[in-house]
N, C-alpha and C positions, 0 to 999 in steps of 0.2 A: 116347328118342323112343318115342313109344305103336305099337302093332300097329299101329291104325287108320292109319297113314301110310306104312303098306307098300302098301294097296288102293289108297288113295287118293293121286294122283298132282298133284293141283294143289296137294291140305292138305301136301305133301312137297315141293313147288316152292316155295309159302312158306314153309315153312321153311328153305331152303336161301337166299333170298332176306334173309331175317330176319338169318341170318348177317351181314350186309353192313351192315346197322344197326347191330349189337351189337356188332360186331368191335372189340377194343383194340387188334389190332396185326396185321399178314400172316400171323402164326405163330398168334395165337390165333386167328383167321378161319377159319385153312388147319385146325387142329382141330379147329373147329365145324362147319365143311362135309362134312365126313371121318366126323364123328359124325352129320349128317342121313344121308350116302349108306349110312352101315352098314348098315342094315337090307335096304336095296333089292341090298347087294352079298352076302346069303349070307349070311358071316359070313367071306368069305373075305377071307386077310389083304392089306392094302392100305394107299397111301401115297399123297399127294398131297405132288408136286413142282414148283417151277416151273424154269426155263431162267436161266441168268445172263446177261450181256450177249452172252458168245461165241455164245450161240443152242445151246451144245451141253453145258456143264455141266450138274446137275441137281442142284438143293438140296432133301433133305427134309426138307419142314417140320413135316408129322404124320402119324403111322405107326398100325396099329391091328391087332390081329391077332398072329400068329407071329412071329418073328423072320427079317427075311427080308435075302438081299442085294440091296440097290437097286441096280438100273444108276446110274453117275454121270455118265454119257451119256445123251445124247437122237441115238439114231441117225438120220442124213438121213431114212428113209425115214418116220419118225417127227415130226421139225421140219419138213416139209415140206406133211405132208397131215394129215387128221384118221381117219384108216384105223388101229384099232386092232391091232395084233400082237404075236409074240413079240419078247423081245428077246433076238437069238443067245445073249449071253456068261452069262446068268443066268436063264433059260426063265423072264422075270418077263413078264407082260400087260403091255403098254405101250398106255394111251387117251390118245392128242392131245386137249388140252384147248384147244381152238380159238374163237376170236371174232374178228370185226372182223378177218379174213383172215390172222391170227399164231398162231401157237400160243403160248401163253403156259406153260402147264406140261403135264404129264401126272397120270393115275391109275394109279396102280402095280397092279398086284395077283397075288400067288400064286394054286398051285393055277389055276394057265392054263385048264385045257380047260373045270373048271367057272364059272369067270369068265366065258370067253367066250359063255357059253350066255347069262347073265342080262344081258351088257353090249350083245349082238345085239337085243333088244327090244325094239320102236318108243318104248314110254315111256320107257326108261331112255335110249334114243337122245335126246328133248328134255331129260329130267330131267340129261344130261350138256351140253346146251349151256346150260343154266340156269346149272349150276356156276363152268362157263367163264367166260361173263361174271363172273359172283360172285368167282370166282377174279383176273380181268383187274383188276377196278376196287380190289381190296384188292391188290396188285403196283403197280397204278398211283398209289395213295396212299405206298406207300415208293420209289418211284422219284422224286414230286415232291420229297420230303425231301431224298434223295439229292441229285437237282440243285441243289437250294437248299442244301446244305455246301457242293457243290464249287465254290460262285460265292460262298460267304458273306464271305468276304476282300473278294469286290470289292465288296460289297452297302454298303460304308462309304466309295466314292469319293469325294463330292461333300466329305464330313466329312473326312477325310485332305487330300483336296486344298484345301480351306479352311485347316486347320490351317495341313499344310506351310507355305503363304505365310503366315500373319501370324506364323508362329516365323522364316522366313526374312528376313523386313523388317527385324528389330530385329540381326538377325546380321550382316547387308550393312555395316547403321550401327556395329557394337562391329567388324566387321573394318574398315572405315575410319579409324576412331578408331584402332586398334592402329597400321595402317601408319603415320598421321600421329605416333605416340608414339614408334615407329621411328626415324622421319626425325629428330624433335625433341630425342631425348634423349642424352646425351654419355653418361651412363653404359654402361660395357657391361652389370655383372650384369642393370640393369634393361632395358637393350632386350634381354636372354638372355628376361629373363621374356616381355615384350610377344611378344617372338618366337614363344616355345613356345604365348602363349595365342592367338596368329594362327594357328596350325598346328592348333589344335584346333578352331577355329572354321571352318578347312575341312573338317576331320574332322566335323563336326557337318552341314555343308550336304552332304558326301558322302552320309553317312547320310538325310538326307531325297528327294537325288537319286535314289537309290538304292528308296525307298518308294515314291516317285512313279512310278517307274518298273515297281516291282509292283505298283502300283493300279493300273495305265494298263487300259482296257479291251480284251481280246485278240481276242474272239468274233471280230473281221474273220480274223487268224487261223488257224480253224479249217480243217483239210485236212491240208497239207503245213507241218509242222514241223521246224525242226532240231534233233536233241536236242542238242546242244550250247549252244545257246541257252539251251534252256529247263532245262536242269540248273544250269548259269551262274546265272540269274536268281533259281531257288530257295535257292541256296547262299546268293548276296549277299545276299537278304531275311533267311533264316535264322542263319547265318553268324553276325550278329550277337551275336544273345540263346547262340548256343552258345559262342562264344567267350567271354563275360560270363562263363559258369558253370567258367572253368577249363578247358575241353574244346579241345585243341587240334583244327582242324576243317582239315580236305586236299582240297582238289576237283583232280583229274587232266583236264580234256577232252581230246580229240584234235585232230588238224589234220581240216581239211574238214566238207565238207559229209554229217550222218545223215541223211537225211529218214525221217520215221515220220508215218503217216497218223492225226493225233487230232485229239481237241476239247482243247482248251489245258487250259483249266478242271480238265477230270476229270483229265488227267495232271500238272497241277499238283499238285493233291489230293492222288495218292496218290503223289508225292512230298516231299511234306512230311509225311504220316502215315508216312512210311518213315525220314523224317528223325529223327520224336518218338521213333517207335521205338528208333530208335542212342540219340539223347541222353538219352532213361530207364533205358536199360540202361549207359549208361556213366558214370552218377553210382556213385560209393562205389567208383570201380575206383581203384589205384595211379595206373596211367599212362593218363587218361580221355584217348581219341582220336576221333574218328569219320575214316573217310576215304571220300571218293564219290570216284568212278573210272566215266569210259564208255568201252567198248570196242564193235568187232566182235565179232560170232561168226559159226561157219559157219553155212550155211545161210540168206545177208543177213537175220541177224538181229542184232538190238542191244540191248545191254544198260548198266544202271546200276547199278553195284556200290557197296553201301554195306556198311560194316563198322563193329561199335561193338568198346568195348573193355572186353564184359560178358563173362559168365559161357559165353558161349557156347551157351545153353539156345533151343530151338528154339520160335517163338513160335506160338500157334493160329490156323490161317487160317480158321477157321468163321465164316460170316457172323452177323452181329450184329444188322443194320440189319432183318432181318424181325423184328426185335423194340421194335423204335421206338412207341413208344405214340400212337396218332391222335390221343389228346384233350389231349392237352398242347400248350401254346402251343405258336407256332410256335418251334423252335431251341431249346426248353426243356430236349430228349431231352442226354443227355451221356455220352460212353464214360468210364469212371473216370478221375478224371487219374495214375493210375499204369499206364494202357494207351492203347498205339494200337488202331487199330479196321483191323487188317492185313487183316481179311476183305473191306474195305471196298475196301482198296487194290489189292486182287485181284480183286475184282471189277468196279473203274474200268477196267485195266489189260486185262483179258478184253474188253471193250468196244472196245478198240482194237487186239483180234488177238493181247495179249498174255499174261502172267502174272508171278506172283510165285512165286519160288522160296526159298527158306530153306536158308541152312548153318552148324553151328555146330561150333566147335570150344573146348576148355578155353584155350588156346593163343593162338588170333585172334581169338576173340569170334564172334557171330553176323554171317554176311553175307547181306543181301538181297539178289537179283540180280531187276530188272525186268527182265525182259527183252521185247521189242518189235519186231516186224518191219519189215523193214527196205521203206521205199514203193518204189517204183519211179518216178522221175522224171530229169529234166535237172538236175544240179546245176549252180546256180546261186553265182555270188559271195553271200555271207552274210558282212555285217559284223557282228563285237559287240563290246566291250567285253573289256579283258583281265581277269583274274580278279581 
């Protein structure tokens, strides 16, 4: 960036604006913006952050300067207002990066006291709310993404549910025909066979029951869930394709009623991204297992334990998705297929009060625990479906 845009404060506003044109992804954005502000900040070192769904994580996305400790926190008095300060645990400058009444990230920056002189300054005051927006609208382009994964399973209803029924039509007719061949035939080996291929042909309509029933649309919903439910639901979809591969697959629920306050969708999501995860790491093992398990914990909170029967090796929850490229069709973006996108799942998870934790061991393999707090309501009779 030239001298002349250090004086000059609106030729610095465009360009900070320009960012939001050019930008390939939230991360090369967050860069770009980091790189116009340099000049106007000293030279002092500095980072721009934004908030994860919990409203108090804090992901940096570009740093520039010294090597400094970021807070991983967005302290209340920080996510709350746009009033710049220190922050206790790391004497780091903490600037609320505020628009449209949210605060969406922070500027970080070392060397506090002389920060504070040039950040105090009526232009650098607008040329920060410039950012903010700039900053807002590149977070709000990976947030559309985001919600469009975690609904993308359902985004193929009408086609599934078309399907389903005209595979089912012809199935109704070959399992009528069977029982009829049943009735009709003196032999036994052969009514053995008719038999067995009737019994498969419920195992077939199971299996579409079953699909149907995870395409059904949930948004109504959204609130108060039972995780037992919806752990149930995931396994039976999934269940399937793991058991195909060899993988012996254990779902444990409890008695009663969990109630956990989410949107279906996202907690869907990063439950099945937790699932990839076990059944990637538990190919090439002797005894390839996964097992899900929900429990209580103290503290009314609740947890979904999944365990693979890998190496035990501890996976990276660093978020991924600020690196999704804008110009690519839509859904074009892909996490490798020999990774989940765990960062992804932790930060669905955060959004609902929760997290992800990681344990591994040589011994048990790695175990994910979501854990999720526990609502507060009347529990209510909840039907489901036995496992």
């Amino acid at each position: 960036m030239s001298l002349a845009f250090q004086n000059n404060g609106a030729d610095l506003e465009s360009a900070v604006l320009g960012v939001l044109i050019s930008a390939e992804s939230t991360r090369d954005g967050a860069e770009a913006l980091l790189r116009e502000l340099g000049p106007a900040l000293g030279g002092c070192p500095s980072a721009i952050a934004v908030r994860d769904r919990d409203g108090l994580t804090l992901h940096v996305l570009a740093e520039a300067g010294e090597a400094q400790s970021w807070p991983p926190r967005l302290e209340a008095q920080f996510a709350m207002g746009s009033t710049p300060g220190v922050d206790p645990s790391t004497g780091i400058l903490v600037v609320p990066l505020r628009t449209d009444g949210r605060v969406v990230g922070a500027l970080l920056l070392g060397d506090a006291p002389r920060a504070s002189t040039r950040v105090r300054g009526e232009p650098f005051q607008a040329l920060l709310a410039t950012a903010s927006a700039v900053l807002h609208a590149l977070v709000s382009r990976t947030d559309a993404e985001l919600h469009r994964r975690a609904h993308a399973l359902r985004s193929v209803d009408a086609i599934v549910d078309g399907m389903a029924h005209q595979i089912a039509n012809p199935l109704t007719g070959a399992s009528a025909i069977a029982q009829l061949l049943v009735n009709e035939l003196q032999d036994e080996g052969q009514r053995a066979a008719v038999t067995q291929m009737r019994q498969e042909l419920s195992r077939a309509f199971t299996v579409i029951s079953d699909l149907l029933d995870f395409q059904r649309d949930t948004r109504a919903q959204d609130g108060i869930l039972d995780l037992n439910v919806v752990v149930e639901r995931i396994a039976r979809f999934r269940g399937y394709a793991i058991r195909e591969q060899g993988i012996a697959f254990d779902v444990e629920l409890t008695n009663g009623f969990l109630p956990v306050r989410a949107e279906t969708g996202g907690l869907e999501h990063a439950l099945l991204l937790a699932l990839r995860h076990a059944e990637l790491r538990s190919h090439g093992t002797v005894n390839r297992r996964i097992s899900v398990s929900v429990a209580e914990l103290p503290h009314t909170q609740l947890v979904v334990r999944i365990t693979d029967s890998g190496a035990g090796d501890l996976p990276d929850l660093a978020p991924t998705y600020f690196d999704i490229p804008y110009r690519l069709e839509v859904g074009a973006w892909r996490t490798p297929s020999d990774e989940s996108d765990l960062g992804l799942a932790d930060s669905l998870l955060r959004g609902c009060g929760g997290r992800l934790e990681v344990q591994g061991s040589k011994a048990d393999g790695t175990t994910l625990a979501l854990v999720l707090p526990r609502a507060y309501t009347t529990p209510t009779a909840t039907s489901r479906k036995s496992a």
